[in-house]
C-alpha positions as CSV (number, residue, x, y, z in Angstrom):
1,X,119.7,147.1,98.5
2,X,122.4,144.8,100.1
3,X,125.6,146.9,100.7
4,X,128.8,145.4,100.2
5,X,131.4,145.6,102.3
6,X,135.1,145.0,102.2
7,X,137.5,145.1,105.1
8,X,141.1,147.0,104.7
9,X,142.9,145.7,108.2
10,X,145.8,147.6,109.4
11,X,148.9,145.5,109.4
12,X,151.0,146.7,112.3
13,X,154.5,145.7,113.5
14,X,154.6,143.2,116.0
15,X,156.1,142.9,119.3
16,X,157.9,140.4,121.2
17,X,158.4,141.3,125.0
18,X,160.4,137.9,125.5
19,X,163.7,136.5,124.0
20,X,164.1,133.5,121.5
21,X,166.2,131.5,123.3
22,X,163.6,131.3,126.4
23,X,162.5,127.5,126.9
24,X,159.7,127.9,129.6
25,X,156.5,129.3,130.4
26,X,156.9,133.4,130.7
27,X,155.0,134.3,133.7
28,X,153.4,137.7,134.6
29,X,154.1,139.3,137.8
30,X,150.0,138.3,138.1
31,X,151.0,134.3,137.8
32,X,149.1,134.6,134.0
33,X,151.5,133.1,131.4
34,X,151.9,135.4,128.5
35,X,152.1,134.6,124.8
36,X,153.4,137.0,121.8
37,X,155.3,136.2,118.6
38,X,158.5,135.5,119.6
39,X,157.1,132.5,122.6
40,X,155.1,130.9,119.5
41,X,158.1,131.0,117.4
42,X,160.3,129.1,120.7
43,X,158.0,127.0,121.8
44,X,157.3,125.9,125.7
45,X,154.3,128.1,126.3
46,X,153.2,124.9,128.1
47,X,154.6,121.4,128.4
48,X,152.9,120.4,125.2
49,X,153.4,123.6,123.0
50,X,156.4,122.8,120.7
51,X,158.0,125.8,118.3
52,X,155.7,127.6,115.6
53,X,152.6,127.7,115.2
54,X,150.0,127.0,116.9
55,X,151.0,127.7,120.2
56,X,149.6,124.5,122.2
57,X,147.9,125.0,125.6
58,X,148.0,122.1,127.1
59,X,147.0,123.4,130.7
60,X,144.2,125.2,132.2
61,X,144.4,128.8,134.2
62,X,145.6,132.3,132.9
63,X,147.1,133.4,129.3
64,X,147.8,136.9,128.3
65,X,148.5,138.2,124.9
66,X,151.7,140.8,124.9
67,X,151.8,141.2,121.3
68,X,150.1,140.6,118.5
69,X,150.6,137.3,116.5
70,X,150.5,136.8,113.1
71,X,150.4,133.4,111.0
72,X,151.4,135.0,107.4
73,X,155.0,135.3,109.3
74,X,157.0,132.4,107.4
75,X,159.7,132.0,109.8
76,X,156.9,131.2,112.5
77,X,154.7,128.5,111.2
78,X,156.4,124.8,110.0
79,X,157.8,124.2,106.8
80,X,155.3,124.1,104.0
81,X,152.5,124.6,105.7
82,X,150.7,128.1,104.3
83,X,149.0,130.8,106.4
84,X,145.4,130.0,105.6
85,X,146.0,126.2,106.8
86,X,147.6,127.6,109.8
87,X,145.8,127.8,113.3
88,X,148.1,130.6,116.0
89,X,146.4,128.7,119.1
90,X,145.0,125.6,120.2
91,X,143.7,124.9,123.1
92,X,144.1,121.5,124.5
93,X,143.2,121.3,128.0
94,X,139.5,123.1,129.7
95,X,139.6,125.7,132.2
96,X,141.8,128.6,130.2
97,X,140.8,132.0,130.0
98,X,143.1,134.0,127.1
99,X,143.2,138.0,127.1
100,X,143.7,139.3,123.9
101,X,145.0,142.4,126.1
102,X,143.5,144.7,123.2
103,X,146.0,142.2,120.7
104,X,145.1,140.8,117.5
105,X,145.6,137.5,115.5
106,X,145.8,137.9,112.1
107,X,146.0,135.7,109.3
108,X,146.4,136.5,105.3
109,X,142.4,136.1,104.3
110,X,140.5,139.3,102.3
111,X,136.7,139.2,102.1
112,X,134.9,141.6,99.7
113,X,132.4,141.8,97.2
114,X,128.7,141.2,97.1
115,X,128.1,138.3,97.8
116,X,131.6,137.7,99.9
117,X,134.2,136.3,98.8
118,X,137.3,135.1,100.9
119,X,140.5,134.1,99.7
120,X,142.5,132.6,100.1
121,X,140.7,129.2,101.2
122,X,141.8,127.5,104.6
123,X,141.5,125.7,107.4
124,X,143.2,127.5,110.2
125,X,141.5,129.2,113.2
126,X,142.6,132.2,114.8
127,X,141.9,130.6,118.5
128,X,141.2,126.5,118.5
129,X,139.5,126.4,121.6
130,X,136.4,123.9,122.1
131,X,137.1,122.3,125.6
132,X,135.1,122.7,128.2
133,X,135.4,126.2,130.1
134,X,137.7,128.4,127.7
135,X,137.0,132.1,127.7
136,X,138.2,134.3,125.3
137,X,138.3,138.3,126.0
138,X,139.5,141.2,125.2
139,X,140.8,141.8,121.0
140,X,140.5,140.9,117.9
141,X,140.7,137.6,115.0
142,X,141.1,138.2,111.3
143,X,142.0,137.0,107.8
144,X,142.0,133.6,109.2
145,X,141.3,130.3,106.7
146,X,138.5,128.7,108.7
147,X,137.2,129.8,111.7
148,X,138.0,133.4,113.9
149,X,137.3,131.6,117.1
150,X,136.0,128.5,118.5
151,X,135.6,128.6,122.2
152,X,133.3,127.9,125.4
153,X,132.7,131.5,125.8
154,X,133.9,134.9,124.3
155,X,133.5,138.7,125.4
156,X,134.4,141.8,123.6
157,X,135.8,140.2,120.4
158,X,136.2,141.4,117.1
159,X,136.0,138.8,114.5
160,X,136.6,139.6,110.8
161,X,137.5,138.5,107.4
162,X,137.9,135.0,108.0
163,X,136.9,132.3,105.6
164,X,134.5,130.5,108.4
165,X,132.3,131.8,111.3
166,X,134.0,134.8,113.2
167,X,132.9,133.1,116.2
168,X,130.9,129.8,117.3
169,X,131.2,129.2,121.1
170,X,128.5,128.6,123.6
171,X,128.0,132.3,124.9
172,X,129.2,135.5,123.2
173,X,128.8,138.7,125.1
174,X,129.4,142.5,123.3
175,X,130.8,140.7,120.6
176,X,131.4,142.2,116.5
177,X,131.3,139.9,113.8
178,X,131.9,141.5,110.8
179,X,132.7,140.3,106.7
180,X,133.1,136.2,107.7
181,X,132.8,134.0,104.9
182,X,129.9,132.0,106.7
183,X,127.9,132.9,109.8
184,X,129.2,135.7,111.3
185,X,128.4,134.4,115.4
186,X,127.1,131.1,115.9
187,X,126.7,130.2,119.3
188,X,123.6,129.5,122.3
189,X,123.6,132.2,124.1
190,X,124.1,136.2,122.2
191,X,124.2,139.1,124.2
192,X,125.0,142.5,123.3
193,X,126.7,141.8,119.6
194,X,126.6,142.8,116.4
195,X,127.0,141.1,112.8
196,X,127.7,142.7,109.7
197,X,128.2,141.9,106.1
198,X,128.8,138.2,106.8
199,X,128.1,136.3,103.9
200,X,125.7,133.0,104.9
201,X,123.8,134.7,108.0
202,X,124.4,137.3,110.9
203,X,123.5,135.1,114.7
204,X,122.5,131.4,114.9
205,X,121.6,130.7,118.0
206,X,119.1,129.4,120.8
207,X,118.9,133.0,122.4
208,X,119.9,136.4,121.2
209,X,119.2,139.9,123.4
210,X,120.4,143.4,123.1
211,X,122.1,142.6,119.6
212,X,122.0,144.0,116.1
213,X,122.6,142.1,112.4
214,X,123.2,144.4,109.8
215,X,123.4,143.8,106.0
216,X,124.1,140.3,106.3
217,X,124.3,137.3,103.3
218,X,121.0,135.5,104.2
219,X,118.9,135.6,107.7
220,X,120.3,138.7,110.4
221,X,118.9,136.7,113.2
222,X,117.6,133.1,113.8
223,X,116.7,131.6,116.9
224,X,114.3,130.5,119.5
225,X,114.1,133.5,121.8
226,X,115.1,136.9,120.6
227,X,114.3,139.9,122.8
228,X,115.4,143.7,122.3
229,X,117.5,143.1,118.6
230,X,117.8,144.9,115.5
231,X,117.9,143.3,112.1
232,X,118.4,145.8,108.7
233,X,119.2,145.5,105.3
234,X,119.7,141.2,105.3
235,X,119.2,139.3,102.6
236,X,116.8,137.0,103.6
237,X,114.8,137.4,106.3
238,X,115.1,140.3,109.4
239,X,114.8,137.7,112.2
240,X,113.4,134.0,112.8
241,X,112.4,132.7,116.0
242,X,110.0,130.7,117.8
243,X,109.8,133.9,120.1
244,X,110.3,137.8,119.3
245,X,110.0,140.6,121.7
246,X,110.8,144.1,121.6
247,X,112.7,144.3,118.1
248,X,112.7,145.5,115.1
249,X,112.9,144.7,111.5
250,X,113.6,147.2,108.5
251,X,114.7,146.5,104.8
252,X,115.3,143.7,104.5
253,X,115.2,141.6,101.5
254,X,113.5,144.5,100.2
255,X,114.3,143.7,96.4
256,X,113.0,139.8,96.6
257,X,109.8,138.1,96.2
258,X,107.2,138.3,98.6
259,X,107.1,135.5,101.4
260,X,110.8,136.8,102.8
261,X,108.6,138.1,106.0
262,X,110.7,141.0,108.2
263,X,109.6,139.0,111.5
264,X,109.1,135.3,111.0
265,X,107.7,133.4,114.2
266,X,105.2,131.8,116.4
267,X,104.6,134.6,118.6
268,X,105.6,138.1,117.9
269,X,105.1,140.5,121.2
270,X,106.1,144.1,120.7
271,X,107.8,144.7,117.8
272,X,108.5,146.8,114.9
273,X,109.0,145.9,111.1
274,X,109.0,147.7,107.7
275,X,110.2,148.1,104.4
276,X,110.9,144.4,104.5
277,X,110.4,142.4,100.9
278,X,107.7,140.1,102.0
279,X,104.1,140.9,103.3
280,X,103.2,141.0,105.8
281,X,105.8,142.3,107.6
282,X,105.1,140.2,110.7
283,X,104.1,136.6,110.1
284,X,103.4,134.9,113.1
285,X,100.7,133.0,114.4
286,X,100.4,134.8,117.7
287,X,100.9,138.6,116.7
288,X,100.4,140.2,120.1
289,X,101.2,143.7,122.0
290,X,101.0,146.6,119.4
291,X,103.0,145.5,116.6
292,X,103.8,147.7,114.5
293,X,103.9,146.9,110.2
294,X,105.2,150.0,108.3
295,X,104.0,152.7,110.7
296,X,100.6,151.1,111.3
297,X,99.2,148.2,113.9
298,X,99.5,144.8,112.3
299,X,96.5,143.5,110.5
């Protein structure tokens, strides 16, 4: 049975490590240029950021997150535009690497039921990022209107409750994704992550290792090559791919009709599947290297 899952975040008290009236960058002893409340609330992060939200980087190297920043604060985002339309950075320049420093962004979005629901409805992204080269590491994205985080790559991220993806970049390495209103990581490359309870589908991507989707709205995992990944409890299918090695597939879609298949592929190499809702548990048309179909070898 699909679980459902709602998401209670903490709201803490945020920081600012800087003063208002400061006009320019705020540089670390380290040369990194550091961000909080307070700097997106002045402006002059960079040359191009003005005051409120979103802080604007407008040139590549080293950001730092000192505190956490949070878009539902009235007072930092311009006049009459609400929280959920709201986007706390965008990136404007490649090159940039942004620590999170263990920080979160946090916007005013509540996913829950079954299936998920996120309001309220919006646009705004927690981290704007699509240029070429911009790395995002180190904390977490929530409650935003659209999107957690859009970047080139991201590491050791927690994305949840926003109305979007958590995360679509190009590589995402020991990621979470967790209660998104769509697909909870969409990128190329997936390494070491894990989706949960996102409503349209756990990992889109070309290729996805080391990584569990759990109790996810429709597919856990689609993609070409997926080797050493865990898929329970989806909606629809376990996992899709041209290519599966070395994972498993257990309960999923276990109330639907058959033909919802635990491993769907052309060549299957390895793996284990059961419980799923759709015989046989492995459909592939290359089922190779001890599979393994509720407890037994594949037929």
């Amino acid at each position: 049975m699909h679980r459902q899952f709602a998401i209670d975040w903490k709201r803490g008290v945020l920081s600012a490590a800087v003063l208002l009236g400061l006009t320019g960058p705020v540089y670390a002893v380290s040369g990194v240029i550091e961000i909080n409340q307070a700097r997106a609330k002045a402006g002059g992060v960079t040359p191009a950021d003005t005051p409120l939200f979103p802080v604007t980087i407008s040139q590549p190297g080293s950001y730092r997150l000192t505190g956490n920043l949070d878009v539902t604060d009235a007072a930092a985002r311009p006049s009459g535009r609400a929280a959920e339309n709201t986007t706390a950075i965008l990136v404007d320049a490649p090159f940039v690497t942004i620590d999170l420093n263990g920080f979160h962004i946090q916007g005013p979005v509540y996913c829950s039921g079954s299936p998920l629901t996120c309001s309220p409805a919006g646009v705004g992204r927690g981290i704007d990022g699509s240029k070429w080269g911009v790395t995002i590491t180190n904390g977490s994205v929530h409650g935003m209107g659209g999107d957690g985080v859009v970047a080139w790559q991201v590491e050791k991220v927690l994305a949840g409750n926003n109305g979007g993806d958590g995360i679509r970049a190009q590589t995402a390495i020991g990621c979470m994704a967790q209660a998104n209103g769509r697909v909870g990581i969409w990128v190329k490359t997936v390494t070491g992550c894990t989706a949960i309870a996102n409503r349209v589908g756990g990992i889109e991507a070309t290729t996805v290792s080391s990584s569990t989707a759990e109790s996810n709205g429709g597919i856990g995992i689609r993609a070409k090559t997926v080797t050493g990944c865990t898929a329970i409890a989806n909606g629809d299918r376990g996992i899709e791919a041209t290519t599966v090695s070395s994972s498993t597939a257990g309960d999923n879609c276990a109330s639907c009709v058959s033909g919802i298949h635990g491993i769907f592929g052309e060549t299957v190499t390895g793996c284990q599947a059961s419980n799923n809702g759709g015989a046989p548990q492995i459909h592939a048309a290359g089922i190779t290297g001890q599979n393994i179909c509720n407890g037994v070898a594949c037929p």
